[in-house]
LUMDO-708643 format. One record per atom (N, C-alpha, C): residue in one letter; residue number from 1; atom name; z, y, x. Coordinates in steps of 0.2 Angstrom, whole numbers. Example, Ala and Ser with C-alpha at 12.3 -4.5 7.8 and 13.67 -1.06 7.14 Angstrom:
<recs>
{'A', 1, 'N', {39, -28, 66}}
{'A', 1, 'CA', {39, -22, 62}}
{'A', 1, 'C', {39, -16, 66}}
{'S', 2, 'N', {35, -11, 64}}
{'S', 2, 'CA', {36, -5, 68}}
{'S', 2, 'C', {39, 0, 64}}
</recs>
This chain:
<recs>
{'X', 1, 'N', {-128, -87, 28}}
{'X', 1, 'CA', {-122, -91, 26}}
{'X', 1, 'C', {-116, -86, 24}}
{'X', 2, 'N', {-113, -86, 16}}
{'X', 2, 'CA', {-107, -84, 15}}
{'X', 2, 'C', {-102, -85, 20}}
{'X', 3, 'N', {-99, -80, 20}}
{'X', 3, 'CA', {-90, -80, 25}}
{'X', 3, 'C', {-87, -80, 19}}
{'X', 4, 'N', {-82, -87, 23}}
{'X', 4, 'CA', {-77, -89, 19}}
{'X', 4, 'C', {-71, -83, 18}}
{'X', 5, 'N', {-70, -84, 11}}
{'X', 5, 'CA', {-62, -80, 11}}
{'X', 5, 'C', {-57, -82, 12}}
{'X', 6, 'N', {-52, -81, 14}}
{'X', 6, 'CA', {-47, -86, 16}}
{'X', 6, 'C', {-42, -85, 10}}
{'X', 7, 'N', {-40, -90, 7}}
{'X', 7, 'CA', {-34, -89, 1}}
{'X', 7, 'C', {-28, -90, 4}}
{'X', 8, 'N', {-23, -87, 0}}
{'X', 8, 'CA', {-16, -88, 1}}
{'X', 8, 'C', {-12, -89, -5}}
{'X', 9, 'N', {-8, -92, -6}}
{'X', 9, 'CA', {-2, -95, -14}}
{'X', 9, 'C', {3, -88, -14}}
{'X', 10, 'N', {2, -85, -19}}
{'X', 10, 'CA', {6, -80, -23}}
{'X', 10, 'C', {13, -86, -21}}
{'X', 11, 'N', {18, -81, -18}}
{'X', 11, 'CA', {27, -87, -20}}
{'X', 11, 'C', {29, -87, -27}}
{'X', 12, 'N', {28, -80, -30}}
{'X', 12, 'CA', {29, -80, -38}}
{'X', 12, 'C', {26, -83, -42}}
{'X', 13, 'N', {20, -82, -43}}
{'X', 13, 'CA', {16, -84, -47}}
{'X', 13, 'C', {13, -91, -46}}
{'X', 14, 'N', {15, -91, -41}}
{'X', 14, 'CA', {10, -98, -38}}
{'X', 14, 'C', {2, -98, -37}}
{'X', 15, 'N', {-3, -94, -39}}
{'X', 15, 'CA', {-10, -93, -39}}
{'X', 15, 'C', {-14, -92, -34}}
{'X', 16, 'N', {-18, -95, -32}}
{'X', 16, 'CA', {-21, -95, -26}}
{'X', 16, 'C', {-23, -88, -26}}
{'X', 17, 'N', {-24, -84, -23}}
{'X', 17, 'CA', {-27, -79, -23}}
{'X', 17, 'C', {-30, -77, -16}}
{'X', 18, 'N', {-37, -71, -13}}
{'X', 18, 'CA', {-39, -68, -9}}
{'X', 18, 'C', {-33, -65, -4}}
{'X', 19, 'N', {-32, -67, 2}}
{'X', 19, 'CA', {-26, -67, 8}}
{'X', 19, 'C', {-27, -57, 6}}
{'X', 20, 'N', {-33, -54, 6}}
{'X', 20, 'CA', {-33, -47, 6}}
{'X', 20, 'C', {-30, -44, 1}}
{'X', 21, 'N', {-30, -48, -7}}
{'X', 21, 'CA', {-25, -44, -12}}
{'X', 21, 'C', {-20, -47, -13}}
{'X', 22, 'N', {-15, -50, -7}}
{'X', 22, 'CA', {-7, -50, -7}}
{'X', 22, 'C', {-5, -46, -2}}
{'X', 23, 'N', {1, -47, -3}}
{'X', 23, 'CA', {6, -42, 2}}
{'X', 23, 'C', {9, -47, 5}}
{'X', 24, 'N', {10, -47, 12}}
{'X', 24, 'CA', {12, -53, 16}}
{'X', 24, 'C', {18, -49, 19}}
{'X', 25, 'N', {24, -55, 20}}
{'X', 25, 'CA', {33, -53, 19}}
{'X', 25, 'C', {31, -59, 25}}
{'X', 26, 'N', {33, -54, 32}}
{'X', 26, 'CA', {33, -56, 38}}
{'X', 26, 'C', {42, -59, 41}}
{'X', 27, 'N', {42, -63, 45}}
{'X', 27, 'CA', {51, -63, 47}}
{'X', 27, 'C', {48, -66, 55}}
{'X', 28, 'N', {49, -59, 58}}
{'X', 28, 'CA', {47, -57, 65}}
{'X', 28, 'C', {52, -66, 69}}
{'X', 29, 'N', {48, -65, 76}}
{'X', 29, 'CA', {53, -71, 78}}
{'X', 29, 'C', {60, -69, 80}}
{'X', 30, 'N', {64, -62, 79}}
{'X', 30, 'CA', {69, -60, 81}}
{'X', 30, 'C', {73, -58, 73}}
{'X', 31, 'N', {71, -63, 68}}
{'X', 31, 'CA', {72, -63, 63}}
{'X', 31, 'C', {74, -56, 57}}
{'X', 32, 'N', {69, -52, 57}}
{'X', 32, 'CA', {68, -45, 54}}
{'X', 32, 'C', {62, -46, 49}}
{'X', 33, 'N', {65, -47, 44}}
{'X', 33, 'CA', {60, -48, 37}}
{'X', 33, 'C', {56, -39, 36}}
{'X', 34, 'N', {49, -39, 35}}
{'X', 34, 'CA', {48, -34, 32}}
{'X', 34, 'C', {39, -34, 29}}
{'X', 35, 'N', {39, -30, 25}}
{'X', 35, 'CA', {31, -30, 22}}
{'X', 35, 'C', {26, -29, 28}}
{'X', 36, 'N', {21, -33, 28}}
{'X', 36, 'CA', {14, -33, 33}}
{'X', 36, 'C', {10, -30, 28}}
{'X', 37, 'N', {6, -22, 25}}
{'X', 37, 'CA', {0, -23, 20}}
{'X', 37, 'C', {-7, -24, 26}}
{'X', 38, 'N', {-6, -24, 31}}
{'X', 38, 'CA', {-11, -26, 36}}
{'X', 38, 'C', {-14, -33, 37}}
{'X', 39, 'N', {-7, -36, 38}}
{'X', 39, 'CA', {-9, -45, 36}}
{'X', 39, 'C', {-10, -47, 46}}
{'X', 40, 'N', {-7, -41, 49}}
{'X', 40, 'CA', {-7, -44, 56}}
{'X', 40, 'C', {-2, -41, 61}}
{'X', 41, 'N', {4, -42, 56}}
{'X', 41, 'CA', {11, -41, 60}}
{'X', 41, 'C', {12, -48, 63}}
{'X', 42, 'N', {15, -49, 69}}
{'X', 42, 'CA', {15, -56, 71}}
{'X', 42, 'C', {21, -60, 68}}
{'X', 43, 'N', {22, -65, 67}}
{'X', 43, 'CA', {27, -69, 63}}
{'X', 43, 'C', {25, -75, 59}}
{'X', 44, 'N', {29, -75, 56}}
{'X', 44, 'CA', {30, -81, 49}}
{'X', 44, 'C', {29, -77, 44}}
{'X', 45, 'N', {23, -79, 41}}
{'X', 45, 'CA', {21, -76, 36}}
{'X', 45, 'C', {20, -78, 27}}
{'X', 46, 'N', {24, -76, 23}}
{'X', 46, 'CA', {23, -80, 14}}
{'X', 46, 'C', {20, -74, 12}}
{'X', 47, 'N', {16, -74, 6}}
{'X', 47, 'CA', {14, -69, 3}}
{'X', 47, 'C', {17, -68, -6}}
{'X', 48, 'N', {14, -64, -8}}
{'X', 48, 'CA', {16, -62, -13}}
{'X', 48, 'C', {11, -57, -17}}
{'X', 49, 'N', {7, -57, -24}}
{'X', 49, 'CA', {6, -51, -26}}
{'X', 49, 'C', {8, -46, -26}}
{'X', 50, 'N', {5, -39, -25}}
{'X', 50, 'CA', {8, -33, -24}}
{'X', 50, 'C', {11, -30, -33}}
{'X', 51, 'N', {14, -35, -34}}
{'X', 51, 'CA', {16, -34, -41}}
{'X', 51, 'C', {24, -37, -41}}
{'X', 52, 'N', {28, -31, -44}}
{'X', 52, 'CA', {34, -32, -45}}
{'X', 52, 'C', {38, -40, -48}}
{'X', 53, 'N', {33, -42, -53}}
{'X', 53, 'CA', {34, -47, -58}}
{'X', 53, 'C', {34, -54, -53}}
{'X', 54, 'N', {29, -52, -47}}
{'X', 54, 'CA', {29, -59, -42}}
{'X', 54, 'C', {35, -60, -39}}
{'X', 55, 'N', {37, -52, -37}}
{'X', 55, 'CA', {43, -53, -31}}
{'X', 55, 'C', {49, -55, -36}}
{'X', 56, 'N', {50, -52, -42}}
{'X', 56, 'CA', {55, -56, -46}}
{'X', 56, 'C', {56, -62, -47}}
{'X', 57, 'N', {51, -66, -48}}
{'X', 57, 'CA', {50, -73, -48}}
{'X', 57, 'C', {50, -77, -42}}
{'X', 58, 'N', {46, -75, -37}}
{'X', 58, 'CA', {51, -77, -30}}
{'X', 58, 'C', {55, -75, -29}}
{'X', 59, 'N', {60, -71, -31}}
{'X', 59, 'CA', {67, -71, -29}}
{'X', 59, 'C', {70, -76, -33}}
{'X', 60, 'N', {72, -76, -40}}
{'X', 60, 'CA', {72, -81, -42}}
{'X', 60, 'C', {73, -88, -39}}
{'X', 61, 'N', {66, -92, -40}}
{'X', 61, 'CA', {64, -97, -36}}
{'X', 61, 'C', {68, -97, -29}}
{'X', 62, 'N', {70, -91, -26}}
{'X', 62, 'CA', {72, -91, -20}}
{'X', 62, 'C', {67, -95, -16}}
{'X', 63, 'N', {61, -92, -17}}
{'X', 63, 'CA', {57, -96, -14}}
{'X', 63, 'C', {55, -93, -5}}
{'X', 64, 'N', {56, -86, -5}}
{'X', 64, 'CA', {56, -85, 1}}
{'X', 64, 'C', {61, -87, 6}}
{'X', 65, 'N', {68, -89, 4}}
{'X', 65, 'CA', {73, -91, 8}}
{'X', 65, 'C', {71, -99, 10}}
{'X', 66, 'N', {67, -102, 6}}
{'X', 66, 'CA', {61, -108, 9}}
{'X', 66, 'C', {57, -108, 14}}
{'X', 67, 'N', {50, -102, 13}}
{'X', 67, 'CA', {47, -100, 14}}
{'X', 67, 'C', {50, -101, 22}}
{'X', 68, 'N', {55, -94, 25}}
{'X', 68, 'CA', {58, -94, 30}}
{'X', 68, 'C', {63, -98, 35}}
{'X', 69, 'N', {64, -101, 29}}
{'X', 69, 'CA', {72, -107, 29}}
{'X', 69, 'C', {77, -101, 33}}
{'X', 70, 'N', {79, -97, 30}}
{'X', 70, 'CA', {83, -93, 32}}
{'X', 70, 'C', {86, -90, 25}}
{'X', 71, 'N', {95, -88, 26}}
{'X', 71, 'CA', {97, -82, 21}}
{'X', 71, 'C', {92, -78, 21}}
{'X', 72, 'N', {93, -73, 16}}
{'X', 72, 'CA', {90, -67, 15}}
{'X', 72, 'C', {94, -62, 9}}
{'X', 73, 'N', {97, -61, 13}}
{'X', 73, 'CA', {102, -54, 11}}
{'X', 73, 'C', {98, -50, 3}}
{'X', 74, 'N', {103, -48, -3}}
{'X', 74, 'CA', {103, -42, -8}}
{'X', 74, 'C', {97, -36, -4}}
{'X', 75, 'N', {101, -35, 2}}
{'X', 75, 'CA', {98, -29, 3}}
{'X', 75, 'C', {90, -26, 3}}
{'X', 76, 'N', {88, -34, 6}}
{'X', 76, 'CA', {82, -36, 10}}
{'X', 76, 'C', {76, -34, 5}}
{'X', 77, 'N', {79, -37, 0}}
{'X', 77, 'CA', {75, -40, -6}}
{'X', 77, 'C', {75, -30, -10}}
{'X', 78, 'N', {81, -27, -9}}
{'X', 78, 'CA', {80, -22, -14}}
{'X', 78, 'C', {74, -17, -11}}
{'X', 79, 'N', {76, -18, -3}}
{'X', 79, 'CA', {70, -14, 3}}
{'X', 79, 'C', {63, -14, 1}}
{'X', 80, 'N', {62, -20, -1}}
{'X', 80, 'CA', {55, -24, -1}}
{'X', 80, 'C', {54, -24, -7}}
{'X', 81, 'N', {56, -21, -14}}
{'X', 81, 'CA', {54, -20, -19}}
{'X', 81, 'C', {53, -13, -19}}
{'X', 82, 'N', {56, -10, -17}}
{'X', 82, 'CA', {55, -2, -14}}
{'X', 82, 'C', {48, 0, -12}}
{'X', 83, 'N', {49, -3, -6}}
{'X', 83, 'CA', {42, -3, -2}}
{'X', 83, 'C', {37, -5, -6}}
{'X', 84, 'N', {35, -11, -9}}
{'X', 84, 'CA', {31, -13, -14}}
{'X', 84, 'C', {28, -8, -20}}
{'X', 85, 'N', {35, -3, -23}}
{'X', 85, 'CA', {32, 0, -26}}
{'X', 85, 'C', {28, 6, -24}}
{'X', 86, 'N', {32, 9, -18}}
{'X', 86, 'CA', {27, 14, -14}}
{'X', 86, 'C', {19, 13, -12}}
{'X', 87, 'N', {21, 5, -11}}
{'X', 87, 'CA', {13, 4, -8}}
{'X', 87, 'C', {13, 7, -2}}
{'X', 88, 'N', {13, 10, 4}}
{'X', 88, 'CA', {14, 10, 11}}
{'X', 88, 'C', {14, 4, 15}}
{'X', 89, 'N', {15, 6, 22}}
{'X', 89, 'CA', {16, 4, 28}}
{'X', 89, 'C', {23, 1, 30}}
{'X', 90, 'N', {27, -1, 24}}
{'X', 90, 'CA', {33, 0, 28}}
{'X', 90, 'C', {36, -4, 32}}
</recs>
């Protein structure tokens, strides 16, 4: 028997895609936003392509301020575009 993949919705793009090729944007319970590329930081978790175009697009949309139902600070957003390009742990 096939093992299921688990999919997850691009906020950007909207595209269902494989949970292991996005980048998951955690907001810990003590509300601290930051990049998961492990996919098991504990939290509230929305995803995004690891593609600058997605995070564009959900910032936009402001769809992570949804996602969280919380503000989300300029700053947050320019950290996590940062980290995204590095591709790291951050």
């Amino acid at each position: 028997m096939e093992k299921k993949i688990p999919m997850r919705q691009c906020l950007g793009c909207r595209e269902m895609k494989p949970k292991r090729e996005l980048i998951r944007v955690v907001r810990s319970s003590d509300g601290v936003i930051s990049l998961d590329f492990r996919g098991k930081a504990p939290g509230r978790g929305a995803y995004v392509c690891p593609n600058p175009v997605c995070l564009k697009k959900a910032v936009k949309a402001r769809a992570l301020e949804r996602a969280f139902s919380a503000q989300i600070p300029a700053e947050i957003y320019a950290r996590l575009e940062a980290e995204m390009e590095r591709g790291d742990d951050g």
